[in-house]
N, C-alpha and C positions, 0 to 999 in steps of 0.2 A: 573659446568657450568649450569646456569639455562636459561631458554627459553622462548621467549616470548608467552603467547596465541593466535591466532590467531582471528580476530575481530567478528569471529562467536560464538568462547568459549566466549570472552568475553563479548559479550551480553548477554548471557544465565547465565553466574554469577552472572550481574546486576538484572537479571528478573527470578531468582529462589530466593528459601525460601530452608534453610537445611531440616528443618520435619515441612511444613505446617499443617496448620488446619482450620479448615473452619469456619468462624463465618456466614456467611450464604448465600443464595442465593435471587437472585433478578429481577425481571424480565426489569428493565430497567438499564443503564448505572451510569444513572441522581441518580437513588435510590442508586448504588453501593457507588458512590460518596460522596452523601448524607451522608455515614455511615462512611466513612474514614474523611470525613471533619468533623462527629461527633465526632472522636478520637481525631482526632488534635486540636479543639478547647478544650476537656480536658485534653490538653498537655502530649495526650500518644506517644510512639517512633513509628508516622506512615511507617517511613523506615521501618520498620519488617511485612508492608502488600501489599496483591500483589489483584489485579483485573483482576479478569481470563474471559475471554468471553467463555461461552461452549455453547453447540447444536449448532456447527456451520450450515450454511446455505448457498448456492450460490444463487444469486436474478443475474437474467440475462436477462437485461431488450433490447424487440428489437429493433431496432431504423429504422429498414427500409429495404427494399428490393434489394438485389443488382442486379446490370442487366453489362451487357457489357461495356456500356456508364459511369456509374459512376466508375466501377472498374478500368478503361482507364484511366480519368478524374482523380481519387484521386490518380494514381499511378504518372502520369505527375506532377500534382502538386507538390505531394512527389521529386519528383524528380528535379524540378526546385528551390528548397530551399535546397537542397542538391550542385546542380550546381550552385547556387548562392555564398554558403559558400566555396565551394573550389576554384571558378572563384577569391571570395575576399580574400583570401591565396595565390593565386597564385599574383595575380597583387600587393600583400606587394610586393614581389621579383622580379618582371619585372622591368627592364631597359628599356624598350623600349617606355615606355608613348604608349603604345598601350591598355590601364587599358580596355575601355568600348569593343572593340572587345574578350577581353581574358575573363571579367565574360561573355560575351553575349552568347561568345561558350559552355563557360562551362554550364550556363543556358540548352543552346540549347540542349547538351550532355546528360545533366542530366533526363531535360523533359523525352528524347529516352530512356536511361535508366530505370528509373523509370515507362514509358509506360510496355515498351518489360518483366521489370520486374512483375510487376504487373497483366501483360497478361496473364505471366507463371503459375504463383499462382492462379488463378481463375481457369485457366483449367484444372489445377492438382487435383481439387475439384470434378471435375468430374458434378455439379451441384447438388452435395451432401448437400454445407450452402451456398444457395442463399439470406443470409440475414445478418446483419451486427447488432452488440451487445454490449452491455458493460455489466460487470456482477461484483459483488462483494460479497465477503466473510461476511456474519452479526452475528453474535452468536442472539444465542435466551434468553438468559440467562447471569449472570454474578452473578460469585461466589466471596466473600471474601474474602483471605487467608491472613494468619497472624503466623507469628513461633509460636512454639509451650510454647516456656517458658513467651513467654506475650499475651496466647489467651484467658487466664481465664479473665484476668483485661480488653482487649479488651470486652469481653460479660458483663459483669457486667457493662459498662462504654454505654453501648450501649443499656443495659436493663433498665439503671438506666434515661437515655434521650430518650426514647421511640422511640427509630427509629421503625419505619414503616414498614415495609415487607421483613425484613429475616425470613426464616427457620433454627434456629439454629438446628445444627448436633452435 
């Protein structure tokens, strides 16, 4: 009896290399690129290379301050697009042509909701993150990799077209 992967094995199959090797590092994405599209256009098997982001970094940029008023405010709002879509769920299934009272409440409902909930959440903060953020993941770097039985003809193919700024390893 065999089994299927599960969709998390299966990415990690797609996005590994048996015994990688490095043909070099780079400090922007654009140059990683650069070096693989230098492969391909010498008609090497680029399926056999992988583009790694390393030195990760979190950039967590602030966007403003939060106070009472706006935490209220976005949580309503959250909440009236929430009561909007189950108001329009529910009136598919109403019989009663009662459509604009049934989203109105559920609106209504939801606003309350999303208030009361939103309230919660702020004061359980304690006024520990009085500010509001988005932040993202960037590598600082970007390595090569290429298996290991086509990474000689990979460096040669790459020395012989002068790409630009690897560090062979």
């Amino acid at each position: 009896m065999s089994s299927q992967p599960n969709s998390l094995s299966a990415v990690r199959a797609r996005l590994s290399l048996e015994y990688p090797m490095s043909l070099g590092t780079f400090d922007t994405y654009d140059a990683a690129q650069k070096a693989i599209d230098t492969l391909s256009d010498a008609q090497f098997p680029v399926q056999n290379c992988l583009i790694v982001g390393t030195d990760l970094k979190q950039l967590e940029r602030i966007t403003g301050r939060l106070t009472w008023g706006r935490v209220l405010a976005a949580g309503a709002l959250s909440g009236v697009w929430l009561g909007l879509f189950v108001g329009f769920i529910f009136a598919l299934f109403d019989s009663q042509n009662n459509v604009l009272a049934l989203v109105l409440s559920t609106v209504l409902v939801g606003a309350l909701f999303g208030l009361v909930w939103s309230a919660i959440g702020y004061a359980a903060t304690g006024g520990r993150r009085d500010f509001s953020s988005v932040s993202q993941i960037v590598p600082s770097r970007f390595e090569v990799l290429c298996e290991h039985k086509v990474a000689q003809q990979a460096r040669e193919i790459l020395a012989r077209e002068g790409v630009v700024g690897p560090t062979l390893t």
